[in-house]
C-alpha positions in Angstrom: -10.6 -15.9 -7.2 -13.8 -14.4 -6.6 -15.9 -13.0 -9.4 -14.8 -9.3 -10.4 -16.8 -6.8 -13.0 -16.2 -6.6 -16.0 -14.4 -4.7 -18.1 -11.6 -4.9 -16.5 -8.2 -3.7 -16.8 -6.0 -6.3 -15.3 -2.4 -6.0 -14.1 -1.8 -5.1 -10.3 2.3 -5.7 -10.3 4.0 -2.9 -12.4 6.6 0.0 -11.8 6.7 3.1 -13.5 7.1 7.2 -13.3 4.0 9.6 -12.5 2.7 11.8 -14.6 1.0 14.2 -13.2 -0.7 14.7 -9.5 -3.6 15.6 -7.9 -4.0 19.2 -6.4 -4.1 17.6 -2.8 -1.2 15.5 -3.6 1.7 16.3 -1.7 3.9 13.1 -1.0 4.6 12.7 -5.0 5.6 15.3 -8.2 5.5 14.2 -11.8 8.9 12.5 -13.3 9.2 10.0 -9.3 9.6 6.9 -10.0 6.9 4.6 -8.3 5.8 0.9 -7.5 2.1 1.0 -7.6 0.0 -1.2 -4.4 -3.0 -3.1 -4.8 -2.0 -3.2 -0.7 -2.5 0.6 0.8 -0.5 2.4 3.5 -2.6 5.3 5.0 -0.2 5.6 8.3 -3.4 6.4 10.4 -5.5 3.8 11.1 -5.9 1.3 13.5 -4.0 -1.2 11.7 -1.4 1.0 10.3 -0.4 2.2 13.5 0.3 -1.7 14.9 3.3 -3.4 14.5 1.8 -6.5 14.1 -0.2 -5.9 10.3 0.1 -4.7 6.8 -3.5 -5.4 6.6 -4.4 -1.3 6.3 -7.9 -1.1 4.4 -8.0 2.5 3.5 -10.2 2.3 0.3 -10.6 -1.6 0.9 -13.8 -2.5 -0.2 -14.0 -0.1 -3.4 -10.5 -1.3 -4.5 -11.2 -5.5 -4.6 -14.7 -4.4 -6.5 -12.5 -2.6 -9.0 -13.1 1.6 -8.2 -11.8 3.9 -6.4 -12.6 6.1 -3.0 -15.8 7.8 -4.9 -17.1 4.5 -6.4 -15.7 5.0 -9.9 -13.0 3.9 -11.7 -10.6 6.1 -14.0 -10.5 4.1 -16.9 -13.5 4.3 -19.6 -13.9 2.8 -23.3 -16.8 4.5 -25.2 -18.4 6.1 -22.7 -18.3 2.9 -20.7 -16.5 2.2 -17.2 -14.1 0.0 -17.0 -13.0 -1.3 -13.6 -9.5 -1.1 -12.3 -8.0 -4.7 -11.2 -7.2 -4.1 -7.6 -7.8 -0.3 -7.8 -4.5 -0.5 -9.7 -5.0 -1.7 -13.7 -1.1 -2.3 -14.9 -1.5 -3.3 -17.6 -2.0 -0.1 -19.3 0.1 2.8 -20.1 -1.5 4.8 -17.7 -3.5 4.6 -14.5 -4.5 6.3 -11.7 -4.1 5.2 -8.2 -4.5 7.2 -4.6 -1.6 8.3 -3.0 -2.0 5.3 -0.6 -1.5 3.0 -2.9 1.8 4.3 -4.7 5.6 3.8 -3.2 8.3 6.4 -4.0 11.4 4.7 -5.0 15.1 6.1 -5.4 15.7 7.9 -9.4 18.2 5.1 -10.5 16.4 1.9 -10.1 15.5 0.0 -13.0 11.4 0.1 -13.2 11.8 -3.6 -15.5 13.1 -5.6 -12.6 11.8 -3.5 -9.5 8.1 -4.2 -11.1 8.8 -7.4 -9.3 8.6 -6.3 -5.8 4.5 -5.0 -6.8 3.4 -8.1 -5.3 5.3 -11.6 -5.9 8.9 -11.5 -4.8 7.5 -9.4 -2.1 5.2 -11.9 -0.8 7.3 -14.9 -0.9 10.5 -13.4 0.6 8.3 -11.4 3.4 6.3 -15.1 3.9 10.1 -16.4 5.2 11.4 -12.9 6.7 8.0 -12.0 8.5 5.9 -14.5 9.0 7.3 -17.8 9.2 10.9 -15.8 10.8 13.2 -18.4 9.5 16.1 -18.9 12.3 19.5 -20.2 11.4 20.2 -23.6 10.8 16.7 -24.4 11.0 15.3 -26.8 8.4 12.6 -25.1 5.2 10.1 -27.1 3.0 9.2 -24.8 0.2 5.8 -25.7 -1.6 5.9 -24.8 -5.0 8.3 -23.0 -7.2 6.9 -20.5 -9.0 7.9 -17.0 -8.3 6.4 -16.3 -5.2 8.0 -19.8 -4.2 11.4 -19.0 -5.0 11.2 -15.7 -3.4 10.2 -17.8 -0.5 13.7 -19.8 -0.9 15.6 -16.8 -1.4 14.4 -15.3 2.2 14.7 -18.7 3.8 18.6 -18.5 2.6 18.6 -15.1 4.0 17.7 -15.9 7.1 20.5 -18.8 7.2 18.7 -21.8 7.1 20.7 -25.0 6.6 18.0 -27.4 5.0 16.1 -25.6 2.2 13.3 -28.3 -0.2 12.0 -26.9 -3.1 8.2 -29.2 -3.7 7.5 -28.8 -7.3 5.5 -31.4 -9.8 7.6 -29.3 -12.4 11.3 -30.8 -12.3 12.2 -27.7 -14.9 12.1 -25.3 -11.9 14.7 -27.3 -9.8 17.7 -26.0 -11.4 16.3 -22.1 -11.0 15.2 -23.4 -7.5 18.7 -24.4 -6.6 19.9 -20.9 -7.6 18.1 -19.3 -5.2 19.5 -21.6 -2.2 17.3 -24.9 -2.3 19.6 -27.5 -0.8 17.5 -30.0 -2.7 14.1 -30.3 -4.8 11.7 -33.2 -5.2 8.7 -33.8 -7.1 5.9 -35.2 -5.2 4.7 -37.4 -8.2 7.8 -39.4 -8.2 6.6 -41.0 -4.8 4.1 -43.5 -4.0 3.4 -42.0 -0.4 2.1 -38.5 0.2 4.8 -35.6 -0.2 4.6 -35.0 3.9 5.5 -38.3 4.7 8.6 -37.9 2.4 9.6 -34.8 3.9 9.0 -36.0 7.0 10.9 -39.0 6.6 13.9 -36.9 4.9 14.2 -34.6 8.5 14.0 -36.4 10.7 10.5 -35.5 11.9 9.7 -32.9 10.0 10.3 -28.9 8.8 10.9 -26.2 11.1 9.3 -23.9 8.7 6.9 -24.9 5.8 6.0 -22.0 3.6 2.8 -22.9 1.0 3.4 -20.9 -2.4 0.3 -22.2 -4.3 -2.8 -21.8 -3.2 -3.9 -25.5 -3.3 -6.0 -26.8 0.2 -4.6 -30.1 -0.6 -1.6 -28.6 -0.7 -2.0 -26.6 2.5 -2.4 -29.5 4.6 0.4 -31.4 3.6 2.9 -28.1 3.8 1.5 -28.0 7.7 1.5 -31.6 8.0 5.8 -31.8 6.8 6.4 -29.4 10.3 7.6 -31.2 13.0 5.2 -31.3 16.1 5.3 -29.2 19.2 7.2 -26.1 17.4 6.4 -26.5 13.5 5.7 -23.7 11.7 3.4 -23.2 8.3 3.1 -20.4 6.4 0.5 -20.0 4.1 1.3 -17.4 1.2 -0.2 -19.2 -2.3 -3.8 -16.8 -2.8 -7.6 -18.2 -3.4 -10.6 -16.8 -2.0 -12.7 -19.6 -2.6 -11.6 -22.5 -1.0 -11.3 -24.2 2.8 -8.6 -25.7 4.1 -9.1 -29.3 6.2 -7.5 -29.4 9.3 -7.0 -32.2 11.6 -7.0 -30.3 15.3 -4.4 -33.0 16.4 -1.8 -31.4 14.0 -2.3 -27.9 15.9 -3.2 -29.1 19.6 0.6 -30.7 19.3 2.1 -27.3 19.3 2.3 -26.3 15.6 1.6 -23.1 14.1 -0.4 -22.0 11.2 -0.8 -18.6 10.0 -1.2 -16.9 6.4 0.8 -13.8 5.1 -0.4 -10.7 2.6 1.7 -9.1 1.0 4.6 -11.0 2.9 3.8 -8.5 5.8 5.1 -5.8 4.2 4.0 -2.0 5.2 3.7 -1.3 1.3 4.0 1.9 0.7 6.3 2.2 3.8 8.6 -0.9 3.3 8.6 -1.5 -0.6 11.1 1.6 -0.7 13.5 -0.5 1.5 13.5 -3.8 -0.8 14.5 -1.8 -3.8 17.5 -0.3 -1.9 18.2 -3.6 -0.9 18.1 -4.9 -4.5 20.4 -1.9 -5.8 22.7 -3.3 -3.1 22.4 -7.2 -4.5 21.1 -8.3 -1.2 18.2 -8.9 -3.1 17.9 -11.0 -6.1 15.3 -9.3 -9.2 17.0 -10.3 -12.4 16.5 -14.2 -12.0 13.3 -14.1 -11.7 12.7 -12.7 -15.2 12.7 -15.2 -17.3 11.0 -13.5 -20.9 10.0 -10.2 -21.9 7.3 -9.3 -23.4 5.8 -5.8 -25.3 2.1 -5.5 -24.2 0.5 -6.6 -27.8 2.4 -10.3 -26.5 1.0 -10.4 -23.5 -1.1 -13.3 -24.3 2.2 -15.3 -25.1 3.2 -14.8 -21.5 -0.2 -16.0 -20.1 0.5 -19.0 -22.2 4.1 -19.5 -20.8 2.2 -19.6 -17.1 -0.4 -22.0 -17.7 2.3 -24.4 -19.8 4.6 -24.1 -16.6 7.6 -22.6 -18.7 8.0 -18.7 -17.0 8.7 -17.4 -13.5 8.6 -14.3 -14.0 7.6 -12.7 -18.1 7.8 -8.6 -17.4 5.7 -6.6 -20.1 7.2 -3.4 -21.4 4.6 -0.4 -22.2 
């Protein structure tokens, strides 16, 4: 990621019940239940208003440099500012966010698995729903594992695929992979020839649908290079704002696609309601995800679990 100020509260993937409101503040009393969004949903501009992007950017700029509309944050230490990760800062027991950037969810959903649906699952599941529009019994490549990854399976199941691989160096996330609907997982270190000739190889020709869940460049041109010529499609969904992807035109001038996805497409404020309903209806899966749980004081125990490759998901209770 790019540099951001510091201090800084981080945390941009939380759920939890307002406190108190604005005087302006109509959409939202205290005691709702909420899922905050580093992604805002105004409902009046340009982008908004089109079908065809989440990509509103009410607040934009003052949100990724960590304030708010006015230029300030909310959060201070000893007469100090601290800056708010995303214009959101989740990791705290309380925040302030516009009412943009906050969805109202129904009273009986539990905030420790909804939390999930703040950016992740969200991403990963739109990235197959949205973007890449999955068809049935059309083949997947999945690239990567974590959790945006396996939310990526999980919406290529949805959408009735027939072929779903999991890519993963980390054979410990196959058997989670699986659960989700992978119809089969390989590690691209166990082969001698680059991953997208394997997959190639293994379909025939390639993927229908290759969905990148990393964030890798290197791994962003093989995802697009495992689609099949002349209607291939690659999704790119894994985050970094610092890196450029390589490109051989050949790959797109034989009729393959590649586009990116925020936010999985979602309308935040407008669609996140929607994925919890379909979560309290178990059409959507949460509670696998989570893999550890954590009280805030532990929360460097659950960074550690990341970079060592053994959590998906570790939610931190406040």
């Amino acid at each position: 990621m790019k540099f951001r100020p510091f201090p800084l509260v981080l945390g941009h993937e939380a759920a939890g019940i307002v406190e108190s409101v604005g005087p302006d503040v109509t959409g939202f009393s205290p005691g709702d239940k909420v899922i905050p969004l580093f992604l805002p949903y105004c409902g009046d501009c340009e982008c908004c208003q089109s079908p065809k992007t989440n990509h509103c950017r009410k607040n934009w700029v003052n949100t990724q440099a960590g304030v708010l509309a006015d230029g300030t944050s909310r959060i201070s230490c000893k007469g100090q500012q601290v800056y708010q990760f995303l214009g959101v800062s989740s990791f705290s027991q309380y925040t302030v966010v516009p009412d943009t950037s906050l969805a109202k969810i129904r009273s009986d959903a539990p905030l420790d698995k909804v939390c999930l649906l703040g950016c992740g699952v969200s991403t990963g599941y739109g990235a197959a729903i949205n973007a890449a529009k999955v068809e049935k019994d059309s083949t997947c490549a999945v690239f990567g594992l974590g959790a945006v990854g396996l939310a990526a399976v999980m919406g290529c199941k949805v959408s009735m695929a027939k072929k779903i691989i999991g890519v993963d160096i980390n054979p410990n996330k196959f058997e989670k992979a699986r659960l989700f609907g992978a119809t089969e997982c390989i590690n691209p270190r166990r082969y001698t020839k680059p991953i997208q000739e394997v997959v190639v190889e293994m379909t025939d020709g390639g993927v229908d649908y290759a969905l990148e869940c990393v964030g890798s460049p290197a791994v962003m041109s093989a995802a697009l290079e495992s689609t099949r010529d002349a209607w291939g499609t690659c999704v790119i969904a894994g985050w970094t704002e610092t890196e450029a992807m390589s490109v051989p035109v050949e790959k797109l001038l034989m009729g393959r696609t590649l586009k990116g996805t925020y936010f999985g497409g979602w309308k935040s404020m407008k669609d996140v309601p929607g994925l919890v309903d379909d979560y309290m209806k178990g059409k959507l899966q949460l509670d696998e995800f989570i893999t550890h749980k954590f009280q805030l004081v532990q929360i460097n125990q659950a960074f550690e679990l990341i970079k060592m490759g053994e959590s998906i998901c570790s939610v931190i209770s406040l």
